[in-house]
Backbone as XML, in Angstrom:
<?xml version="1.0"?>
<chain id="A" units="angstrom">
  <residue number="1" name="UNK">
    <atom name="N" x="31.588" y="174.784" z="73.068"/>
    <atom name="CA" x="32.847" y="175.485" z="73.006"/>
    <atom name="C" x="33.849" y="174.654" z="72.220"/>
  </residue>
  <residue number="2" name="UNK">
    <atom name="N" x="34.452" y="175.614" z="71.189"/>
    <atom name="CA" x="35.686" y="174.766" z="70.856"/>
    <atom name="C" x="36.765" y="174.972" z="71.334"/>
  </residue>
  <residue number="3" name="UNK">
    <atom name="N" x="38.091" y="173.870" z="71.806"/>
    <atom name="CA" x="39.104" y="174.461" z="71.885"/>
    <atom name="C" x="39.925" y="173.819" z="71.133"/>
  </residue>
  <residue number="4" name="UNK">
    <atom name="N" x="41.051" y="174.619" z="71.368"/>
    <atom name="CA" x="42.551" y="173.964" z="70.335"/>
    <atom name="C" x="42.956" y="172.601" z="70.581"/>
  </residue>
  <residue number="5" name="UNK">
    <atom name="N" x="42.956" y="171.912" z="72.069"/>
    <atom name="CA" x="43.415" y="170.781" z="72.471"/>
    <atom name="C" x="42.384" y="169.773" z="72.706"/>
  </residue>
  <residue number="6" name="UNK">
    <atom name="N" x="41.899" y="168.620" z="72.904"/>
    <atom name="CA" x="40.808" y="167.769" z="73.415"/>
    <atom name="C" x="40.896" y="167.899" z="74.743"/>
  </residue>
  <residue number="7" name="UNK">
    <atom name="N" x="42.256" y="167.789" z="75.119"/>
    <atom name="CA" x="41.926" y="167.795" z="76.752"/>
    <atom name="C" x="41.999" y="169.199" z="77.437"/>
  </residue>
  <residue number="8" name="UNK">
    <atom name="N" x="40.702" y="169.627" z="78.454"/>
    <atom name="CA" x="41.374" y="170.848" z="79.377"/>
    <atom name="C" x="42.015" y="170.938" z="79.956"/>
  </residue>
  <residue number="9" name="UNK">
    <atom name="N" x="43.033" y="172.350" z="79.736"/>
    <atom name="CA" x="44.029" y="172.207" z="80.959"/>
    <atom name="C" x="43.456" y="173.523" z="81.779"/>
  </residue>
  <residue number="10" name="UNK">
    <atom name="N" x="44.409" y="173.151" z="82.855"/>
    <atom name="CA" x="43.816" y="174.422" z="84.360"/>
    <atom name="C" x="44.351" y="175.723" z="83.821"/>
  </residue>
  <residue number="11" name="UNK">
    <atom name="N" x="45.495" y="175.817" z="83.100"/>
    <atom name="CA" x="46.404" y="177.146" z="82.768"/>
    <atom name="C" x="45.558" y="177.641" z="81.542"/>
  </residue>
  <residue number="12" name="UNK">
    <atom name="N" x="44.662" y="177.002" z="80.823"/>
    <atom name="CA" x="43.839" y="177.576" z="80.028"/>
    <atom name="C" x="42.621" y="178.484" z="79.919"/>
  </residue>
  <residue number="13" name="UNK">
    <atom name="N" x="42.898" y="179.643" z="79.387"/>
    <atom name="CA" x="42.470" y="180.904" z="79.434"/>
    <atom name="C" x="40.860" y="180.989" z="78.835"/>
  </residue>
  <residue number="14" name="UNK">
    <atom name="N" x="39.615" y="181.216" z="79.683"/>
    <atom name="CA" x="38.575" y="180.763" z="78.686"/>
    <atom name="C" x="37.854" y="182.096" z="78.546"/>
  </residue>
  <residue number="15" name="UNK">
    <atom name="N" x="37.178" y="182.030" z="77.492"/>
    <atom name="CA" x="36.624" y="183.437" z="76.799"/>
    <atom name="C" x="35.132" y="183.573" z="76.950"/>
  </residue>
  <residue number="16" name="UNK">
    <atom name="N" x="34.558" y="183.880" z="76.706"/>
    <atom name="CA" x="32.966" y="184.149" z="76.266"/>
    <atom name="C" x="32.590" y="183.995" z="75.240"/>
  </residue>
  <residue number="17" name="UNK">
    <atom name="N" x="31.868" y="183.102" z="74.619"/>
    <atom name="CA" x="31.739" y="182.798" z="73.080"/>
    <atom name="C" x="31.343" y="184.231" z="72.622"/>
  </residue>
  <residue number="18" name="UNK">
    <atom name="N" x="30.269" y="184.593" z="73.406"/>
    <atom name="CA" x="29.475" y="185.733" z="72.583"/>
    <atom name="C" x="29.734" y="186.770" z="72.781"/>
  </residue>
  <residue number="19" name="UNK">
    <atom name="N" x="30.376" y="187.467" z="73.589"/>
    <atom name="CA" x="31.105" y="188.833" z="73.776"/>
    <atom name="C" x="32.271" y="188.933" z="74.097"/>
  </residue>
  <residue number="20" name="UNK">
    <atom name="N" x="33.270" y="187.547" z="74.001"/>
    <atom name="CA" x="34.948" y="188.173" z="73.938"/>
    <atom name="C" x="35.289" y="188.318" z="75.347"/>
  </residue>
  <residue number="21" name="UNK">
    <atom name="N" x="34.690" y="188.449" z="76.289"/>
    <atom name="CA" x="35.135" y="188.944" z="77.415"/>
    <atom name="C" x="35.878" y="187.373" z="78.462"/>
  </residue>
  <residue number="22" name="UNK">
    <atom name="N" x="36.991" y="187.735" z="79.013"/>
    <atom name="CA" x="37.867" y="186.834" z="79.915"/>
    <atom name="C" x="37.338" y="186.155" z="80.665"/>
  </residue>
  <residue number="23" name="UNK">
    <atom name="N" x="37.339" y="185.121" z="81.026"/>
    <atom name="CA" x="36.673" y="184.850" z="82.218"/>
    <atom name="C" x="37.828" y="184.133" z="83.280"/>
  </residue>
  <residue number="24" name="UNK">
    <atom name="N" x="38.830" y="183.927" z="82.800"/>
    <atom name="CA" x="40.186" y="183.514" z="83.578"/>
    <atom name="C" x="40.405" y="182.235" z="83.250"/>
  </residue>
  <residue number="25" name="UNK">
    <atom name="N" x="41.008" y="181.698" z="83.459"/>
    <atom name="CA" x="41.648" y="180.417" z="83.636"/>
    <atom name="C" x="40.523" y="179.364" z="83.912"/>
  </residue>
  <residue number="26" name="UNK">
    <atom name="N" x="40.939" y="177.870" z="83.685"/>
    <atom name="CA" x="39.885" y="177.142" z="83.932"/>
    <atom name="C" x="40.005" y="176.355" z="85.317"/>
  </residue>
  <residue number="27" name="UNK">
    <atom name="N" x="41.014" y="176.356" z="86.398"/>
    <atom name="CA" x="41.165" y="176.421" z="87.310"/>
    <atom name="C" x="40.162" y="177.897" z="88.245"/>
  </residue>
  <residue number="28" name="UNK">
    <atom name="N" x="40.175" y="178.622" z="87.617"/>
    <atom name="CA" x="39.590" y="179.978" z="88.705"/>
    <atom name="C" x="38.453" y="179.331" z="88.203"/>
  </residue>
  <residue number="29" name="UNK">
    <atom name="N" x="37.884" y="179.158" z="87.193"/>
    <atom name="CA" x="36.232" y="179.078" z="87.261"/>
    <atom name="C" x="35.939" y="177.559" z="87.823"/>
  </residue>
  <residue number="30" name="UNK">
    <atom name="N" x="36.517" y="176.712" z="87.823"/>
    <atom name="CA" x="36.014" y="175.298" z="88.522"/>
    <atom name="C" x="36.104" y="175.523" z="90.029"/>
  </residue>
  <residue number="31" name="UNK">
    <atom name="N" x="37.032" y="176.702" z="90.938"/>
    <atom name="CA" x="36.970" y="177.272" z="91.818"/>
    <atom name="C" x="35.694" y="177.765" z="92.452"/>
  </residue>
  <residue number="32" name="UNK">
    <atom name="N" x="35.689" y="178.481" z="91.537"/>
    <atom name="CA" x="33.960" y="179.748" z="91.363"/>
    <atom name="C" x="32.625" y="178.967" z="91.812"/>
  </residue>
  <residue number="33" name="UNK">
    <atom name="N" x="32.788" y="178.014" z="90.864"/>
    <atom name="CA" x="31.673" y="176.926" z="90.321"/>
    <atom name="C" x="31.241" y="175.843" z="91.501"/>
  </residue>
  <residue number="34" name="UNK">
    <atom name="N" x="32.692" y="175.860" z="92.289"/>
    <atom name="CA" x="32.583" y="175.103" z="93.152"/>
    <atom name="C" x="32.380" y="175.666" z="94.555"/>
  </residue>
  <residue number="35" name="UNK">
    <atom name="N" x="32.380" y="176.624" z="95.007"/>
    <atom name="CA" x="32.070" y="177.534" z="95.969"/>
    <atom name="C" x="30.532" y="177.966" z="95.502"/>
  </residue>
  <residue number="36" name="UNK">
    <atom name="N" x="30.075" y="178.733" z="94.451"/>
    <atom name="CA" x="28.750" y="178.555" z="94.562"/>
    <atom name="C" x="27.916" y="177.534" z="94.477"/>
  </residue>
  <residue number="37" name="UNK">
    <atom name="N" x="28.598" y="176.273" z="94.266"/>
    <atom name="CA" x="27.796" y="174.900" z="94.237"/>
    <atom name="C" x="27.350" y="174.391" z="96.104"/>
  </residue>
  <residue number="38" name="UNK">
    <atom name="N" x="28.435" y="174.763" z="96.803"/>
    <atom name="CA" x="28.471" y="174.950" z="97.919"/>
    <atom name="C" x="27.671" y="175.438" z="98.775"/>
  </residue>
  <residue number="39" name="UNK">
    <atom name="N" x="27.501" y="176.984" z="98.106"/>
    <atom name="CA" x="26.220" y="177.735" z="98.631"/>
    <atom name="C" x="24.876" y="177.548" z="98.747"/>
  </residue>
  <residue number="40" name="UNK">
    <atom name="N" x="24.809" y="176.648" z="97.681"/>
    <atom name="CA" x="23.510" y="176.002" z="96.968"/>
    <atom name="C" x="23.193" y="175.198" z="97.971"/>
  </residue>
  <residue number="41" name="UNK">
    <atom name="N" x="23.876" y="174.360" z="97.899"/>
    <atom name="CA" x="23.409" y="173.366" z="99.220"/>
    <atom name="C" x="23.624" y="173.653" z="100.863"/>
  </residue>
  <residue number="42" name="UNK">
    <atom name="N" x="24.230" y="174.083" z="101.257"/>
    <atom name="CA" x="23.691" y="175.109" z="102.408"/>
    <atom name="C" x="22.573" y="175.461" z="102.405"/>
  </residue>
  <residue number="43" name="UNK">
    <atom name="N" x="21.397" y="175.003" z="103.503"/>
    <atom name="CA" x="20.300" y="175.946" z="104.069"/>
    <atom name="C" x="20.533" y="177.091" z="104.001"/>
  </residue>
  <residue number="44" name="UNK">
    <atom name="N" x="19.929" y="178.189" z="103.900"/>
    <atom name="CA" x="19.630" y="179.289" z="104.222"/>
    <atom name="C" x="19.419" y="179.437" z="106.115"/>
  </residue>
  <residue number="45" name="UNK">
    <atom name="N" x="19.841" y="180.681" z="106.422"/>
    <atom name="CA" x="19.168" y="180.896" z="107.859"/>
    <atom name="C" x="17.551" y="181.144" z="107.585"/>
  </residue>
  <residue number="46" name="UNK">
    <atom name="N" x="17.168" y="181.605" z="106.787"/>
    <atom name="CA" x="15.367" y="181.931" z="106.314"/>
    <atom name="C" x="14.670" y="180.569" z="106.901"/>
  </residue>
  <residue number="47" name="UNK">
    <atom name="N" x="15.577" y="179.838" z="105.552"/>
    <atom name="CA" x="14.946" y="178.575" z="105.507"/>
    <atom name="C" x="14.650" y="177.297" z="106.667"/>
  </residue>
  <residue number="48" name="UNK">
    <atom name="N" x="15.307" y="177.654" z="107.663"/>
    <atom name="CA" x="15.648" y="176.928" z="109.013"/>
    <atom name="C" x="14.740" y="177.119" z="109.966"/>
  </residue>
  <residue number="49" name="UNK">
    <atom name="N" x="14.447" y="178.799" z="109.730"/>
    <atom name="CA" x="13.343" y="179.370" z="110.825"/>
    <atom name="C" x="12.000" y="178.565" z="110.259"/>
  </residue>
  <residue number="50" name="UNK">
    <atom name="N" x="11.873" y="178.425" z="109.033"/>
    <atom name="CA" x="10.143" y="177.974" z="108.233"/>
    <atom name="C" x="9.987" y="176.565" z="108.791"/>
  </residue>
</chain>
């Protein structure tokens, strides 16, 4: 990805290289990223019963 500045900021708006589409701010997705990183490591209930 290129951007305009070297450094990221949180108020910065990030795009989709390949189809244009929003993806919000770079604060909401380090949010995102970090809640499903979360999930990840959480057992499963499945996985507990095996």
């Amino acid at each position: 990805m290129r951007f305009e500045r070297e450094e990221i900021r949180e108020t910065d708006i990030i795009t989709c290289a390949a189809c244009g589409h929003n993806l919000g701010t770079m604060a909401a997705i380090r949010e995102k990223m970090n809640k499903a990183y979360q999930r990840l490591k959480q057992p499963s209930a499945a996985r507990k019963l095996q």
